[in-house]
Backbone as CSV, one residue per row, in Angstrom:
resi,resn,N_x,N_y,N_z,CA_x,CA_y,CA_z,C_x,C_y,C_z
1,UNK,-7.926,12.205,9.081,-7.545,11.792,7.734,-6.128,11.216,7.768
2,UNK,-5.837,10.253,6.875,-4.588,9.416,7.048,-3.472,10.040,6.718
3,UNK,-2.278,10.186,6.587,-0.959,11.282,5.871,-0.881,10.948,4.576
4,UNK,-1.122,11.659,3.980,-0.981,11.365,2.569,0.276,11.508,2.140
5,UNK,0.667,10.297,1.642,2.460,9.926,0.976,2.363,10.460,-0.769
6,UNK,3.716,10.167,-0.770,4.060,10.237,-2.498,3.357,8.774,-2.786
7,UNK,3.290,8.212,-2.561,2.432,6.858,-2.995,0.966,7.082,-3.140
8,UNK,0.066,7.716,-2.155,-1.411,8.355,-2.305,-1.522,9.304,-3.632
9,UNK,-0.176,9.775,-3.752,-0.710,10.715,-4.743,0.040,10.250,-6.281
10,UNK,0.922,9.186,-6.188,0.904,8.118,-7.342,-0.546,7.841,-7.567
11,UNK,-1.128,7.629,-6.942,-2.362,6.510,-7.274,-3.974,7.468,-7.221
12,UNK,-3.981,8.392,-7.092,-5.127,9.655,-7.154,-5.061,9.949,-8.784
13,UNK,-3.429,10.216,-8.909,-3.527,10.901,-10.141,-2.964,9.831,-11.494
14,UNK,-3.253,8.469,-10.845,-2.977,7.574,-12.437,-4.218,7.107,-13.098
15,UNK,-4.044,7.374,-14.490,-5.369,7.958,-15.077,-5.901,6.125,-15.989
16,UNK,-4.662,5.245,-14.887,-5.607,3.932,-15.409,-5.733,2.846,-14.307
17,UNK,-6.752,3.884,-13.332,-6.903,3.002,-12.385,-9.192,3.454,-12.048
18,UNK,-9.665,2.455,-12.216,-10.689,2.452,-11.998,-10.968,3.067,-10.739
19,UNK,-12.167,4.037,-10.596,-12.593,4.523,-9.240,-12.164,3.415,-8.102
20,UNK,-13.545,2.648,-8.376,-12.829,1.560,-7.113,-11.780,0.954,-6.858
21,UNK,-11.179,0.819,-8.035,-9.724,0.326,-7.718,-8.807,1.428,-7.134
22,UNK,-8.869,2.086,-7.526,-8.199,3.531,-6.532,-8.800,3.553,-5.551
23,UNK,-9.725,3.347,-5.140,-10.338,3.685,-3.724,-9.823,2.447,-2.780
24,UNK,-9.423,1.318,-3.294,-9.154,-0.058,-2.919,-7.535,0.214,-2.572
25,UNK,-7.112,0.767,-3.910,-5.487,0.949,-3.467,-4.986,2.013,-2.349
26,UNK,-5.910,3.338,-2.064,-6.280,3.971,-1.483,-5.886,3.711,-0.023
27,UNK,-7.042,2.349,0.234,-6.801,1.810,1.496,-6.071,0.632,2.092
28,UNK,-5.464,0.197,0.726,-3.864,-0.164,0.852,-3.109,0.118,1.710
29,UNK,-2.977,1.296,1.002,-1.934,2.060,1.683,-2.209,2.722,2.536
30,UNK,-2.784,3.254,3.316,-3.472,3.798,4.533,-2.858,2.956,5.527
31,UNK,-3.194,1.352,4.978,-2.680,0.308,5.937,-1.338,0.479,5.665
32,UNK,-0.517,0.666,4.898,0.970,0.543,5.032,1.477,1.735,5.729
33,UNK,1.069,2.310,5.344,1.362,3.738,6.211,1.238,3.569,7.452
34,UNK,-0.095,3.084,8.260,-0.244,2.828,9.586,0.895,1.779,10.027
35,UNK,1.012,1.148,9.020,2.342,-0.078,9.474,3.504,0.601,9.869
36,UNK,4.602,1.232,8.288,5.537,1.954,8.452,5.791,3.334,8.641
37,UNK,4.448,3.720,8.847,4.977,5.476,9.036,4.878,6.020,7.698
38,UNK,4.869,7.404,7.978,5.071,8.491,6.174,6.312,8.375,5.803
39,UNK,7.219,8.484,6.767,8.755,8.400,6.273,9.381,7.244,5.401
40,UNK,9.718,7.821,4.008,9.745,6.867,2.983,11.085,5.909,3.274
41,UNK,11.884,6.402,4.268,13.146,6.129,4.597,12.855,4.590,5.676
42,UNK,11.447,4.817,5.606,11.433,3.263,6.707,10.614,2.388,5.759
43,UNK,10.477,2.566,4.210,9.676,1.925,3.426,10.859,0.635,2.848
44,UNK,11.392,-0.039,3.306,12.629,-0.728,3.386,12.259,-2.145,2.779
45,UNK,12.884,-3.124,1.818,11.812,-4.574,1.676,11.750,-4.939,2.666
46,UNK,12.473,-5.031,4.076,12.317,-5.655,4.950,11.245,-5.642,6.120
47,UNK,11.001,-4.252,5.960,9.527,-3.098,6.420,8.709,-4.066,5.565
48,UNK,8.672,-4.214,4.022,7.295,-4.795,3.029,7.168,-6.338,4.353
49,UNK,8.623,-6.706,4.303,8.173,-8.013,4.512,7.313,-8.586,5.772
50,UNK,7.929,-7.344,6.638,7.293,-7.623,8.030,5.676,-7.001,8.208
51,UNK,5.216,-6.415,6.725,4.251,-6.158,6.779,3.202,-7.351,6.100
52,UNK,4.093,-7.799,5.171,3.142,-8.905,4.792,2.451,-10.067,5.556
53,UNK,3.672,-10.084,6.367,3.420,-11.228,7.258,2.695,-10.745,8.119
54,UNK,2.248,-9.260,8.799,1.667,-9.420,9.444,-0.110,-9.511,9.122
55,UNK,0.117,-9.296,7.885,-1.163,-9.366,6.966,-1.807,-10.182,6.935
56,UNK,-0.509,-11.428,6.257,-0.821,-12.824,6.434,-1.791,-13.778,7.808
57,UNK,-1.300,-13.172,8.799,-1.857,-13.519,10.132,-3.612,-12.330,10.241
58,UNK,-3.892,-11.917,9.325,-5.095,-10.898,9.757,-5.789,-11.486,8.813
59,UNK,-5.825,-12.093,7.570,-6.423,-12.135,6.412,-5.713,-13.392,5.286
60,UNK,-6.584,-13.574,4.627,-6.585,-14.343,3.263,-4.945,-14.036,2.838
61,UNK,-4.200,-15.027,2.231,-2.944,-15.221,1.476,-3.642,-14.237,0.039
62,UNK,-4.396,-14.511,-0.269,-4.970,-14.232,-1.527,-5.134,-12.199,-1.456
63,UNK,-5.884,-11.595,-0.306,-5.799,-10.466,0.112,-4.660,-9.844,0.190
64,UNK,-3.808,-10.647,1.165,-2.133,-10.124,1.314,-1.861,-9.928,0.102
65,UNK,-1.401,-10.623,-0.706,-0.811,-10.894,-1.917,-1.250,-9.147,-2.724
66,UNK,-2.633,-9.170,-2.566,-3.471,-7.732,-3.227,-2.708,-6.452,-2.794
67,UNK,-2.816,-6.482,-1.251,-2.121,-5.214,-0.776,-0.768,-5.362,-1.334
68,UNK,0.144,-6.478,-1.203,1.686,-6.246,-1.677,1.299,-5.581,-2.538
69,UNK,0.537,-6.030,-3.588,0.252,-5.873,-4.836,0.237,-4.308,-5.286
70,UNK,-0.182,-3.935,-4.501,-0.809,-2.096,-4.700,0.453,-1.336,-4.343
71,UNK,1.524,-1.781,-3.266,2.345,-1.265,-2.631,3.598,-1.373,-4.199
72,UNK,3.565,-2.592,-4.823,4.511,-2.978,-6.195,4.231,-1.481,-7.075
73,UNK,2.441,-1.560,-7.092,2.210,-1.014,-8.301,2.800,0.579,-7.965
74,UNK,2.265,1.160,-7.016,2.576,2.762,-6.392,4.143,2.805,-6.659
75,UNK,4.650,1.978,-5.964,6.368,2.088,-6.376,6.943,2.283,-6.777
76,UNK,6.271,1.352,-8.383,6.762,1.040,-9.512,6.916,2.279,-10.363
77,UNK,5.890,3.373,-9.635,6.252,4.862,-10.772,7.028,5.569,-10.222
């Protein structure tokens, strides 16, 4: 099972996020985590950025954009 961050548990317990969309943001972050680690201290923009890009090179601009997307929203609380 993946480490569950303060960000996994932003997004379990926000009560306006559709099943699948939680299950989607879910595995978001699973991937960011596998990127930067649990340690929130390496969650840095410069960490986001080198993650995007490496996104960018795996997948759709349009996908990337999604995961930033989930990583904004978790943050943002």
């Amino acid at each position: 099972m993946p480490t569950e961050t303060i960000l996994h548990k932003i997004v379990r317990e926000s009560p306006d996020l559709a099943p699948t969309t939680q299950k989607t943001f879910l595995g978001d972050l699973n991937a960011w985590v596998a990127f930067a680690g649990p340690d929130p201290a390496n969650w840095t923009p410069y960490k986001a950025q080198e993650f995007y890009t490496s996104l960018r090179g795996r997948m759709k601009t349009q996908s990337a954009n999604r995961v930033m997307a989930t990583l904004t929203y978790a943050a943002g609380w």
